[in-house]
N, C-alpha and C positions, 0 to 999 in steps of 0.2 A: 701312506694315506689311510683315511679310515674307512669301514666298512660298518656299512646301516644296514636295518631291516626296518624297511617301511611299512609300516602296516596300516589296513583300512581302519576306521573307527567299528561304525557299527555292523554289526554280524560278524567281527573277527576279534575284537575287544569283549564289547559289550554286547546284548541282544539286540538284536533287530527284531520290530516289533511288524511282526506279519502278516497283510491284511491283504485278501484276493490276490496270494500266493508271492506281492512286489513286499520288498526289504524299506521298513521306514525308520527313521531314528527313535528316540527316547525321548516325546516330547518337555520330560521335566526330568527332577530328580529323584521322585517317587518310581518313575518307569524303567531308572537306569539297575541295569543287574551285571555286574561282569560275569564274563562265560565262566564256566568252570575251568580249570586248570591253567589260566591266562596267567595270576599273576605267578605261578612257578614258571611257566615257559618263557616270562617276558623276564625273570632272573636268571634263567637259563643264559637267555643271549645276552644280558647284559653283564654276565659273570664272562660268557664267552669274549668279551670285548666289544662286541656292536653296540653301535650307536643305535636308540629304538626312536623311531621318529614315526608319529601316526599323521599322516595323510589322506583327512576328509572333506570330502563334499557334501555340505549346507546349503544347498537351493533354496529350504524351506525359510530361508529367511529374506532372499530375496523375494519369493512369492507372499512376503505376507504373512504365513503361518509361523511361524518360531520370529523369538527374539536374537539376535544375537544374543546377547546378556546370558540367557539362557545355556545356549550352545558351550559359550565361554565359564558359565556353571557346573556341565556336567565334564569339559574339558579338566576341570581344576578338581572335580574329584574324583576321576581317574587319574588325574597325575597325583593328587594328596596319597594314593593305594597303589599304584603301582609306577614303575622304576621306567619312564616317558622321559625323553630329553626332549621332544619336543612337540608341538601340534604344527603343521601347517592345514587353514583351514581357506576353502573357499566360499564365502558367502554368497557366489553368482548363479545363476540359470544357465540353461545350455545358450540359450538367447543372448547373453552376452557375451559369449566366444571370446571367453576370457585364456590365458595361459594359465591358468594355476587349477582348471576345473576338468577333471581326469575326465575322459580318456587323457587329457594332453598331459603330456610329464612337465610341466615346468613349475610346479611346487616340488618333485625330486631333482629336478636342475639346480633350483636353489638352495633345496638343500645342501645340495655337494658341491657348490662353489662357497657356501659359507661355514661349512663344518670341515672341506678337503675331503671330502668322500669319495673315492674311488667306487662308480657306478656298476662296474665289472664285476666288480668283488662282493654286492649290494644282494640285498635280495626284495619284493614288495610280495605282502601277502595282503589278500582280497578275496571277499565274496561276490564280486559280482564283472562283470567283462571290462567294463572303465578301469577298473584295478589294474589290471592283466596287461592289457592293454599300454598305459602309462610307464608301467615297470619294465615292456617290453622296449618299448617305446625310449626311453632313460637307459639301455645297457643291462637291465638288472634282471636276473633268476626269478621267475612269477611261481608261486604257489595259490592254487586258486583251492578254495573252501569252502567245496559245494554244497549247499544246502537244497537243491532244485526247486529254485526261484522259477518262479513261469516268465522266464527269461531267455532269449536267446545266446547263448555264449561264440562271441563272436573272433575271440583269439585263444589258441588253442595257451594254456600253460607250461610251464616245463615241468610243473608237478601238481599233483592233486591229493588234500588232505580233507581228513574229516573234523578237524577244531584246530587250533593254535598248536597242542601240545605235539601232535602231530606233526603240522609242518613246522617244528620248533627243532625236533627230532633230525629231519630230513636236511636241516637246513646245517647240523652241527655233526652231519654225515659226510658233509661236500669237503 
């Protein structure tokens, strides 16, 4: 079987743009910046064999504020720059108690029922507790990516790093 490393989009790809201390997306492509040392760490693991699959939630497009279009924008030019098999993206609010909108894992479910990804062997890396959460949640080893969001961290990690390259490291220690 194969082994992923699911990663959040924004504040673990790209910047999270941060306003009264909460984690927002990139609302164009002007605002998108990748982190430093992402795209060596995301060839790291994808030299190591994993499948890199990013797993984000898009509220802002059911509330209104973002387009899709948009989203699926800046989606194509992080995959056009770095080495992404895939996006699963949820476009719902917590309000429609969707399966695919993390915490819940059921965008990591499907992934590994249509790539054969062995969840055990998986890892999800996140800045924020939905992350942590999900991957827990799916089987998977969580590295959580703290930036001290004025957020409550509601599920402890199995590890904690300070950017991607970091738990990129940790992850090709296991």
């Amino acid at each position: 079987m194969a082994r992923a490393v699911f990663l959040d989009r924004d504040g673990v790809i790209n910047r999270a743009i941060v306003r009264d201390g909460k984690p927002y997306p990139p609302s164009n492509i002007g605002e998108l910046e990748i982190l430093s040392g992402v795209a060596e760490a995301l060839k790291q693991l994808h030299n190591a064999g994993f499948k890199l699959i990013v797993v984000t939630n898009q509220p802002d497009v059911a509330r209104g504020t973002q387009t899709r279009a948009m989203v699926e924008e800046i989606n194509a030019a992080l995959q056009s720059r770095l080495p992404i098999d895939e996006f699963r993206v949820c476009y719902h609010d917590d309000a429609d108690q969707c399966a695919c909108r993390k915490p819940s894992a059921g965008a990591l479910f499907q992934s590994a029922q249509e790539f054969g990804i062995d969840l055990k062997a998986s890892f999800m890396i996140g800045d924020r507790w939905r992350d942590i959460e999900a991957g827990r949640s799916a089987g998977c080893k969580t590295i959580f990516i703290d930036y001290h969001y004025a957020e409550k961290e509601r599920v402890e990690p199995d590890h904690r790093a300070c950017h991607l390259a970091d738990a990129t490291e940790w992850i090709l220690e296991q």
